[in-house]
N, C-alpha and C positions, 0 to 999 in steps of 0.2 A: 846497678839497680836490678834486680829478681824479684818482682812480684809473683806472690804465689800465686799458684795455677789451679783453677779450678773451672770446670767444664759445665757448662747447664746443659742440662738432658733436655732433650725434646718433647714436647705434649705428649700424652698417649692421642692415640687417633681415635678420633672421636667419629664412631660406626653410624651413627645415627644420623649426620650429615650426607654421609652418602646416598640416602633415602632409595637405598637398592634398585637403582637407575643402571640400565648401562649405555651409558656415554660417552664408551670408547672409540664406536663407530661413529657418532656424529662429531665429524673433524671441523675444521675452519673451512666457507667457501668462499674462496677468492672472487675478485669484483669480475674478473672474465675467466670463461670459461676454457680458452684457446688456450696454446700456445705463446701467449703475450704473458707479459708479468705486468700484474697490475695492485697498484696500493695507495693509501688514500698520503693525504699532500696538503699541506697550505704555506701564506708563505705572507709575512708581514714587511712594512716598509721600516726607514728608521725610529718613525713615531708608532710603531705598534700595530697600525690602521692594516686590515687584510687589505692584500691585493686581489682587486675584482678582475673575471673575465678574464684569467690566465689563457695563453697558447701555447698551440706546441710549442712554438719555436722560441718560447721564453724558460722550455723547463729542459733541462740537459743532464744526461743521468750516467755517469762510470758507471761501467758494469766491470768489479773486479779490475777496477784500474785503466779500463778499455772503455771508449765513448759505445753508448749505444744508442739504438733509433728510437724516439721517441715518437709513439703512433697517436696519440691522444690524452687530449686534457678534458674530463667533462666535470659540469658543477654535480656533487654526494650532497650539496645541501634538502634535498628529496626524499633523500634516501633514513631508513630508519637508523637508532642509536639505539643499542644496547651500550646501558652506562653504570657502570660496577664504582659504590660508592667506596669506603674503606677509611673510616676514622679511628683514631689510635687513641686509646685509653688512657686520661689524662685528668691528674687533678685539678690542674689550674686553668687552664682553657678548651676545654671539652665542651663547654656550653657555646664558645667560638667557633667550635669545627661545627658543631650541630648548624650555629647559623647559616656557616658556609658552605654545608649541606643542602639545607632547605632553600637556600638561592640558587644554586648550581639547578633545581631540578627546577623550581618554578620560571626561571629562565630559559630552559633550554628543552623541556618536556614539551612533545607536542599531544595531546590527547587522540589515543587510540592508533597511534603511529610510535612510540618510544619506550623502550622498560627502562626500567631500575633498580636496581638492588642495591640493599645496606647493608653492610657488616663495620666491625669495629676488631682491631686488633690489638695485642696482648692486655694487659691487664692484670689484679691483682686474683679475677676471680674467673673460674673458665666460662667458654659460651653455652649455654645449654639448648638454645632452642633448636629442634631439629628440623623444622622448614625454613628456608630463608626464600620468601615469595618473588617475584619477577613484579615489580608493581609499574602500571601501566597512566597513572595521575598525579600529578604532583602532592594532590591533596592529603593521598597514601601514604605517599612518603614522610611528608610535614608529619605526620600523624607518629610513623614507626622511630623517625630519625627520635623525635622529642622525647619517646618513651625508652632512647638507648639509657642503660648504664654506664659510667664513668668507669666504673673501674672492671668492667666483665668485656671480655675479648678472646676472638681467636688465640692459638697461637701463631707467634710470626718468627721469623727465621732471620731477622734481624735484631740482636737483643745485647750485640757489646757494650759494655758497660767496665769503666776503670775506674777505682776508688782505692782514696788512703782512708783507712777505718782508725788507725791504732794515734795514740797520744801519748805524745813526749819524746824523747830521744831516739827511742827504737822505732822507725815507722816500718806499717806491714802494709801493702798495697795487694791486692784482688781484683782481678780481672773473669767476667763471665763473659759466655759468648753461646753461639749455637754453634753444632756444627754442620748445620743447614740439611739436614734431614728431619725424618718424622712429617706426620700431617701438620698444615698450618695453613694460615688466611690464605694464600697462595693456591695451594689447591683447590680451596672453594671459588676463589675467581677461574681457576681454569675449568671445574665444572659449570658454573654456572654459562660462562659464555659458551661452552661445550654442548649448551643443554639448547641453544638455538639456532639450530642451522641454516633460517633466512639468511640473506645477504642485508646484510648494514653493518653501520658503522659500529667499530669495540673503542669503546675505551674506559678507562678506571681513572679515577680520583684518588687519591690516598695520600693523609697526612704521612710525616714521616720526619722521624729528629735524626739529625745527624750524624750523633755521638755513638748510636742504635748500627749505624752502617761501618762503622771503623773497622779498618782490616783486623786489628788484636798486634799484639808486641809479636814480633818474628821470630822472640827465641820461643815462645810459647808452643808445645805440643800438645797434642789430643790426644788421649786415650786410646787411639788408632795410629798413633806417632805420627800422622798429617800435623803439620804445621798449621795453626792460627789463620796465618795469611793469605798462604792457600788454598784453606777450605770457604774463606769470606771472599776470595775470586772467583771461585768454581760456583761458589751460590749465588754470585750475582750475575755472571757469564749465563749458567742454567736459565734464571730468572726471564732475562733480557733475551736469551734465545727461545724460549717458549712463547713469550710476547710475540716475539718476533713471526715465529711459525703461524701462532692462530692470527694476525692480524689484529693484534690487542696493543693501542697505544696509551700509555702512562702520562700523567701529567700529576706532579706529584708538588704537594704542600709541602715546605719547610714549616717547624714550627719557632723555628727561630734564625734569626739573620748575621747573628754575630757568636761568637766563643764564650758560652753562658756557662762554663767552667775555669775562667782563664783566671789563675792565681786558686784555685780550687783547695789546695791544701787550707790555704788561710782562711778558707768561706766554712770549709766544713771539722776542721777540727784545730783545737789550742797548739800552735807551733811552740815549742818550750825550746829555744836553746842555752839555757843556762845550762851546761857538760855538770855530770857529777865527777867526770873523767877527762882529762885534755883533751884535746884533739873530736870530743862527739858531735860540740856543735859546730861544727864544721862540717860535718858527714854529714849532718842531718839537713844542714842550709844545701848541701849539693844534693843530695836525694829528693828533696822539693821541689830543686829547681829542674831537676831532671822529670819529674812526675809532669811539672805542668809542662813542657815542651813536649811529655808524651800526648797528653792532654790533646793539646792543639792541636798537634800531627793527626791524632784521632779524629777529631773535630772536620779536619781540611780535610781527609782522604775521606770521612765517612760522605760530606757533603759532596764530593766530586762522585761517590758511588751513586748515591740518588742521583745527579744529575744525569748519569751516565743512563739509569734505567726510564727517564724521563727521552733523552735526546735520542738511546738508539734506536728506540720505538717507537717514533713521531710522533713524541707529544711533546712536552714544555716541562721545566721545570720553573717553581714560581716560589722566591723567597720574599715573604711577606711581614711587617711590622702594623700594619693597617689592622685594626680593629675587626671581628669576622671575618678577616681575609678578603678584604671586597674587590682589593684591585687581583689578586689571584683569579678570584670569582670572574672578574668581567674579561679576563683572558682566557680562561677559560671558555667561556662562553661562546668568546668572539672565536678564538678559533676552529670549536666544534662545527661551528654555524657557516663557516667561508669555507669547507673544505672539497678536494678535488679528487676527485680519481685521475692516476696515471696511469697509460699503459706502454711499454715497452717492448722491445722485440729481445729478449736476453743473448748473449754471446755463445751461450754453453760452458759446454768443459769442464762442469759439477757434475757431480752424483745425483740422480735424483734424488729430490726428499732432504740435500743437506741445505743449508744455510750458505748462502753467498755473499760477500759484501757488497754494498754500492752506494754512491754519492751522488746526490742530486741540489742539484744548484737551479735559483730562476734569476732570472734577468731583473734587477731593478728591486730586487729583495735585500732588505735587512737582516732577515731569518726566515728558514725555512725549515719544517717543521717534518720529518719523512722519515721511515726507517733506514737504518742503516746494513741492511739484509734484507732476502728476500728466499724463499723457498724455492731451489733450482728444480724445475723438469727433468732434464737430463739434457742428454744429445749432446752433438756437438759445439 
């Protein structure tokens, strides 16, 4: 099977967005100022329920594969939330992410202590409004989420997409994809939290389909002879390490729970195998059944990509069948609201400025919710 190959180009960057700010110098500031590495934390039991009243000597942290000391646990419930909304342009349940919108914030918004911002990604029609305001009331919100468009969105840098178009014997399958360049929603969440340099809490919301994350078929090249798969590593590797740098944690909405293209050929176009010639339908029942096992392959790996940008950046990932997402909603909620500050004493032996790995585990937790890096100092 060779489906042909075809590349989606990326938005034009859209100037106007940038509202001639410079917010290169306002970086991310970490929760301590020292030599400690510090970032925020929570940590559920097997029923979901936060754990209250964390200690040190409940939370244990690899540093790069090495135990490190753990100097402090304090309750960030105090502390402010910048919270970066992002729903995804959608015929059939866009009125679902809106609700689950306007609960995230009338839940979790404290007045005159919390922002928020909204945006909406891809779509059929571009974004045009050039301020995207920091809203500081739930009611603001309620207001702007209601009046989003369905089908007007950033661009976003996740957009694979496999389809068999052709009918009858001869099938032609076409694959798009990005090759994760160009401006898109992405950038606007990194100015935005860019544009605040209090210390509180980051994090973003964002719906997200599956099928939208798939790495692309391996034999597939780019127009730059980079492979498919490689360039959907590298953009979500990028992604998840620039979270990772500002202290931006994802908790990301599936919009569906199961394989909503599984036997796809047969949903979307007339399978004819009556051969005009021996031997076609045969080809053509093996080409089907090969498209939809690509299908699903797509499907599993795009779902474990989202997960992957949800877990490395201490948030959650949440697949939901409930009606406005309500049980997403009240995990969310619950664990913006119990969260910790840690502080550690790092190993060294990084570069300043690069990205370190590390794991952290608490005692008597189900899940724990923490990045998976940390921005090295230097030293030794």
């Amino acid at each position: 099977m060779r489906p042909t190959r075809i590349l989606l180009i990326s938005l034009t960057l859209i100037i106007s967005l940038l509202l001639h700010k410079s917010l290169s110098a306002r970086g991310h500031r970490s929760p301590a100022s020292d030599q400690n590495v510090s970032f925020f934390c929570s940590a559920t039991d097997s029923n979901g329920v936060p754990l209250r009243e964390l200690t040190v000597g409940q939370v244990s942290i690899m540093d790069a594969s090495r135990p490190a000391q753990t100097v402090s646990v304090r309750d960030a419930s105090n502390l402010p939330l910048d919270l970066g909304i992002v729903l995804l342009a959608s015929k059939q349940k866009f009125d679902q992410e809106q609700t689950a919108a306007i609960d995230v914030a009338q839940k979790l918004m404290k007045l005159g202590r919390d922002k928020i911002f909204v945006i909406t990604a891809n779509g059929d029609k571009p974004w045009t409004t050039p301020n995207i305001p920091w809203m500081t009331d739930s009611s603001a919100v309620s207001s702007l989420v209601r009046e989003l468009d369905k089908n007007t969105g950033l661009p976003d840098l996740f957009t694979f997409n496999l389809a068999t178009d052709a009918v009858g014997i001869t099938r032609n399958s076409v694959q798009t994809y990005n090759t994760g360049t160009g401006f898109s929603v992405f950038d606007v969440i990194w100015l935005m939290m860019k544009n605040d340099p209090r210390l509180a809490q980051r994090a973003v919301v964002i719906f997200r389909l599956p099928m939208s994350h798939g790495p692309g078929l391996g034999e597939a090249v780019s127009r730059d002879g980079q492979q498919v798969t490689a360039l959907s590593e590298a953009t979500h590797n990028r992604i998840i390490g620039t979270a990772q740098t500002m202290g931006i944690s994802f908790f990301t909405i599936g919009l569906e729970d199961k394989m909503p293209q599984s036997e796809t050929s047969r949903a979307n176009i007339q399978r004819d195998y009556m051969p005009m010639h021996g031997g076609n339908s045969v080809d053509a029942r093996q080409y089907d059944a090969d498209m939809d096992r690509q299908l699903e392959l797509q499907y599993s790996t795009g779902r474990a990509n989202i997960e992957r940008i949800a877990d490395e950046t201490g948030g959650r990932p949440l697949w939901s069948t409930k009606k406005n997402y309500s049980d997403a909603v009240a995990s969310i909620v619950s664990e913006l609201s119990s969260r910790y500050i840690v502080s550690f004493t790092p190993n060294g032996g990084s570069e300043a400025g690069s990205l370190r790995p590390m794991k952290v585990q608490v005692s008597g937790a189900a899940h724990v919710s923490a990045p998976r890096a940390y921005v090295s100092h230097g030293g030794k």
